[in-house]
C-alpha positions as CSV (number, residue, x, y, z in Angstrom):
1,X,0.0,0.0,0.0
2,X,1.2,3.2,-0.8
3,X,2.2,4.9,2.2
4,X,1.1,8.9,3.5
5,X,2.1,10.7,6.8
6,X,-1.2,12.8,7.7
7,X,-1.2,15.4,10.5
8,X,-3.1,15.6,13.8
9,X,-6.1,17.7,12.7
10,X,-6.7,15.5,9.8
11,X,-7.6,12.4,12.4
12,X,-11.0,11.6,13.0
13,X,-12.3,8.2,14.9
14,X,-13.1,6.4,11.6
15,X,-12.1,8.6,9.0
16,X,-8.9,10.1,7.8
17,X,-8.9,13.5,5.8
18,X,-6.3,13.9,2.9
19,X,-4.9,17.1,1.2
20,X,-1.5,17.9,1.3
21,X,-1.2,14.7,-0.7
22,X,-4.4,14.8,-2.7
23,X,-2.1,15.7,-6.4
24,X,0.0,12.6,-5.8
25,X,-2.7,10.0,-4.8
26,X,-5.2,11.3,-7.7
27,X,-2.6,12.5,-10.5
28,X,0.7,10.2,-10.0
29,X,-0.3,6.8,-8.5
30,X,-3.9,7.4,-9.9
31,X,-5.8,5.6,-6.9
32,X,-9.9,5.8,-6.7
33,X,-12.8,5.1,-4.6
34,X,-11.9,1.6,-3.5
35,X,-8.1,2.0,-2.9
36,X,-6.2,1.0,-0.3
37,X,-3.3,3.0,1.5
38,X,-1.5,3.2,4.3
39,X,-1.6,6.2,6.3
40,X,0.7,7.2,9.4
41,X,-0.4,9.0,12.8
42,X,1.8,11.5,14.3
43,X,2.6,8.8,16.9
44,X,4.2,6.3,14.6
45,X,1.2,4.3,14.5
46,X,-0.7,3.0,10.8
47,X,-3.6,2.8,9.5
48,X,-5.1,0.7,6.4
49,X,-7.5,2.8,4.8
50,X,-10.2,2.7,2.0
51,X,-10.3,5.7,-0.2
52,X,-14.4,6.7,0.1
53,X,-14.6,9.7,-1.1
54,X,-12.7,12.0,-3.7
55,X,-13.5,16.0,-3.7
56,X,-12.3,17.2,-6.9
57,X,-13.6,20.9,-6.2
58,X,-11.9,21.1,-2.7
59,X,-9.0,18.8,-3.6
60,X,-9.3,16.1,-0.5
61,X,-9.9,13.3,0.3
62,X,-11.7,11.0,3.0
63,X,-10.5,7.2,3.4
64,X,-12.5,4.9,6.1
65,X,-10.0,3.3,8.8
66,X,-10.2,-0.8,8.2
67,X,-7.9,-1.5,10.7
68,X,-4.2,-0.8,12.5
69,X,-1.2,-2.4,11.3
70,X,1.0,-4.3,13.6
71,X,4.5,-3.4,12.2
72,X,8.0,-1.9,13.2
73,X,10.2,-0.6,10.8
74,X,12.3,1.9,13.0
75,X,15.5,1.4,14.0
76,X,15.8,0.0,18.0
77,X,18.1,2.8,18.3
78,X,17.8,6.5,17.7
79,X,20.1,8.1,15.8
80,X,20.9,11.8,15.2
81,X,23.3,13.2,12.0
82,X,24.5,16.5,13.1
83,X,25.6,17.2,9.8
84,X,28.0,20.5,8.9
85,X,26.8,22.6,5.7
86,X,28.4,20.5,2.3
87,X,28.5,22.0,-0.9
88,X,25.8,21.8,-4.1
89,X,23.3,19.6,-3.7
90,X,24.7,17.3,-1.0
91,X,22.4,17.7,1.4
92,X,19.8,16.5,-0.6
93,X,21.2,13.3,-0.9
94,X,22.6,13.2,2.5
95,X,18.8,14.1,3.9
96,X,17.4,11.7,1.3
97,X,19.2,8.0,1.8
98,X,19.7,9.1,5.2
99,X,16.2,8.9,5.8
100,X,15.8,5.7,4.1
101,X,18.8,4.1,6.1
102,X,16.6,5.6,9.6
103,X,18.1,8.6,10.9
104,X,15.5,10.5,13.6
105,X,16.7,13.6,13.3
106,X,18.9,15.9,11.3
107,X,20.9,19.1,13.1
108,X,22.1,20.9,10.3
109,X,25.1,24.0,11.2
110,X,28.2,25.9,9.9
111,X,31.2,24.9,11.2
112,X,34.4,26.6,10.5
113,X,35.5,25.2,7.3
114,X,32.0,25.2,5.2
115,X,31.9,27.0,2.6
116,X,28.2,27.5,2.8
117,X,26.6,30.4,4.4
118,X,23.3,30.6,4.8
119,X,21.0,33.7,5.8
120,X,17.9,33.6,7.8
121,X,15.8,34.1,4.2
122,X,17.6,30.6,3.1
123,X,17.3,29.0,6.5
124,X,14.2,28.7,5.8
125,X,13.7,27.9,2.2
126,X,16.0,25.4,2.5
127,X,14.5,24.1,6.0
128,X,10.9,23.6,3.6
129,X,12.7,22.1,1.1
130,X,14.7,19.0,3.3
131,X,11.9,18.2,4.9
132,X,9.8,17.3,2.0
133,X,12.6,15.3,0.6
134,X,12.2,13.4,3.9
135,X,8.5,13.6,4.7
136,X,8.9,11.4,0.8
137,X,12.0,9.1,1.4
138,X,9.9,8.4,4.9
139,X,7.1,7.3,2.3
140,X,9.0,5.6,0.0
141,X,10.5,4.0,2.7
142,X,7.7,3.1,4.5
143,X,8.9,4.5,7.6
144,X,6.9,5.3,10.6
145,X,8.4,8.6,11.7
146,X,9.6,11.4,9.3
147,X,13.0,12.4,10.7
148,X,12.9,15.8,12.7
149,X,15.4,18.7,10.8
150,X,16.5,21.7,11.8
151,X,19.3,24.6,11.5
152,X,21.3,25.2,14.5
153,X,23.4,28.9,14.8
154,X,25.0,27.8,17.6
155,X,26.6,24.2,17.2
156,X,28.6,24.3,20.3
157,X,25.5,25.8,22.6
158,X,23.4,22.9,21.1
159,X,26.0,21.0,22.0
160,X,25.9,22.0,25.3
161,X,22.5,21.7,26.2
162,X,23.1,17.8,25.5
163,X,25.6,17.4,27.4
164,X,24.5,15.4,30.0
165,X,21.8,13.6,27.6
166,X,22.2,9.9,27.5
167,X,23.6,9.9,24.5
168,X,26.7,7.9,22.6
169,X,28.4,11.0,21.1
170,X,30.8,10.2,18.2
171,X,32.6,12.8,16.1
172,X,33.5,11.1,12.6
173,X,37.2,12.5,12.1
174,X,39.2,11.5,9.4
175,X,42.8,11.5,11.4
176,X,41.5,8.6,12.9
177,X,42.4,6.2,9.8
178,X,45.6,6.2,11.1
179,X,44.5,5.5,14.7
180,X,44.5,2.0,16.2
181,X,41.0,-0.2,16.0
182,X,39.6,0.6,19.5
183,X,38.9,4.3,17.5
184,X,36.9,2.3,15.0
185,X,32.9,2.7,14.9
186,X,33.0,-1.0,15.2
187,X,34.5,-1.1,18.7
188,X,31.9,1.6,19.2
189,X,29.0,-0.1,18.2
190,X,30.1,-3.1,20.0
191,X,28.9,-1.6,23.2
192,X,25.5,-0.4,21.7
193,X,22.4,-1.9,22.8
194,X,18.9,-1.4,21.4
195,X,17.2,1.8,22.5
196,X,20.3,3.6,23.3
197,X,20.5,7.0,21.8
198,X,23.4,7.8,19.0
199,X,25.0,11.3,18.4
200,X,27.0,11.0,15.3
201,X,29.2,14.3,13.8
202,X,29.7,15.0,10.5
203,X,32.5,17.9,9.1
204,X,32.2,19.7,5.6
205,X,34.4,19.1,2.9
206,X,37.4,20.0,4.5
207,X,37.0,18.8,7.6
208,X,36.9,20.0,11.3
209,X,39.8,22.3,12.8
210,X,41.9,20.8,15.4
211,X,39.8,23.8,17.7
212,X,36.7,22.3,16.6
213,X,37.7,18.9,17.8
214,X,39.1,19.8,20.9
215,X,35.6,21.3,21.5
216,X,33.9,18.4,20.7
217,X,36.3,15.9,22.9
218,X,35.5,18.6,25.6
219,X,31.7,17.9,25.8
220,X,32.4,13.9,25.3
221,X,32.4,13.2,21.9
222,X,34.7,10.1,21.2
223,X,36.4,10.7,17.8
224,X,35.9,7.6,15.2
225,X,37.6,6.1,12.1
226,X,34.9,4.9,9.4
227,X,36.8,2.4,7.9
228,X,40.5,2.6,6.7
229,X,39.5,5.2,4.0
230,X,39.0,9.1,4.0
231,X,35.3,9.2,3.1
232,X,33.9,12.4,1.7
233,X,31.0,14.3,3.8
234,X,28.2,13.1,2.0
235,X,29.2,9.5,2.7
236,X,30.0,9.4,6.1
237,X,26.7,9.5,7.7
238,X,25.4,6.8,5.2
239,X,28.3,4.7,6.1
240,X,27.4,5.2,9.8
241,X,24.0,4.5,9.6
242,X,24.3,1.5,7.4
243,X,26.4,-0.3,9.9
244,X,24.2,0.8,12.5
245,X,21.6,-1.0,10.9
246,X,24.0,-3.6,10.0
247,X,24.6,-4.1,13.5
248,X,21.5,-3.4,15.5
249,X,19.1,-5.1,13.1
250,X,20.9,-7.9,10.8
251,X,23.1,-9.5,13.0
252,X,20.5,-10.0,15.5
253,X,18.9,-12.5,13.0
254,X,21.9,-14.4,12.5
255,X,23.7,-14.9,16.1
């Protein structure tokens, strides 16, 4: 069933009101009075709906509640990307496979070395845009969260105001390829039971300054090697989530 993420107001006890995605259901997958989908609470929770009625004049439309799904497709960790401004459009595919490998949130910021600025007017724009690329890799994905992203001034006062947050804090720096294996996200993950929170860092293209480092180790963030090889920004997080998933999810089945 082709999945939709419908906000609060749009709940009722049997009956699910559609709009924001009225173009998509009637013009791209083309679905009519009959149809099934699948349509996602705020709280992670999913419905299987019938489509019942179509408005064409006010552009909606109302599907009938058949039942709640029983189904987890989250990662049994939570994982947040703090991710520095990368160049182009990065971001986009950072936010994108991200998404579909189960990151919860994004914190997006500037750090030293990026060579992105952005204003308050772009903040914003770009804000919109990210979270519509993952309000649809959340669909596509069949997720039952879309992951939480926003802009952060301040990296080191956010930082802050976690510190003492349960969190594993890791800082992916690429000096660390020449560091011995107990700097490895393996050994890190090791230790990582489900339901633990992750913190993972990200720098731009040229990486963080020893300062920024140093501030980082400061508030407990454990510097990491991903893999023998310098990986560039918009890989590292996908590298870090895949073996997350890897390692929380897959070898479970198998030991």
């Amino acid at each position: 069933m082709q999945r939709y993420f419908i906000q609060e107001p749009y709940w009722q006890s049997k009956t699910v009101r559609i709009c924001d995605d009225y173009h998509h259901i009637v013009n791209v997958v083309r679905l009519k009075i009959g149809d099934m989908i699948a349509c996602v609470h705020p709280n992670g929770k999913i419905a299987a709906c019938t489509i019942t009625i179509i408005d064409e004049q006010n552009d909606e439309i109302i599907a009938t509640i058949e039942n709640w799904l029983d189904e987890t497709t989250e990662l049994p960790v939570d994982v947040t990307i703090v991710q520095s401004l990368p160049k182009g459009q990065k971001l986009d595919l950072i936010i994108q496979k991200g998404t579909e490998l189960g990151a919860t949130r994004f914190i997006l910021f500037t750090s030293a070395r990026s060579v992105v600025k952005w204003d308050e007017q772009k903040i914003n724009k770009r804000l919109t845009r990210y979270k519509k690329i993952a309000k649809e890799a959340s669909e596509q994905s069949e997720r039952q969260i879309i992951p939480e992203i926003k802009y952060v001034t301040d990296i080191h006062a956010y930082m802050q105001t976690i510190e003492r947050e349960q969190y594993v804090k890791l800082l992916a720096y690429e000096r660390e390829t020449e560091s011995n294996a107990r700097s490895s996200l393996y050994t890190q993950l090791k230790a990582i039971k489900r339901n633990e929170s992750i913190i993972i860092c990200v720098g731009p293209e040229g990486g963080f300054t020893d300062e920024e480092v140093a501030s980082f180790v400061a508030v407990n963030f454990t510097p990491i090697r991903l893999g023998k090889r310098i990986l560039r920004t918009e890989t590292a997080s996908l590298y870090a989530l895949a073996a997350i998933s890897y390692h929380v999810e897959e070898m479970d089945r198998h030991e």
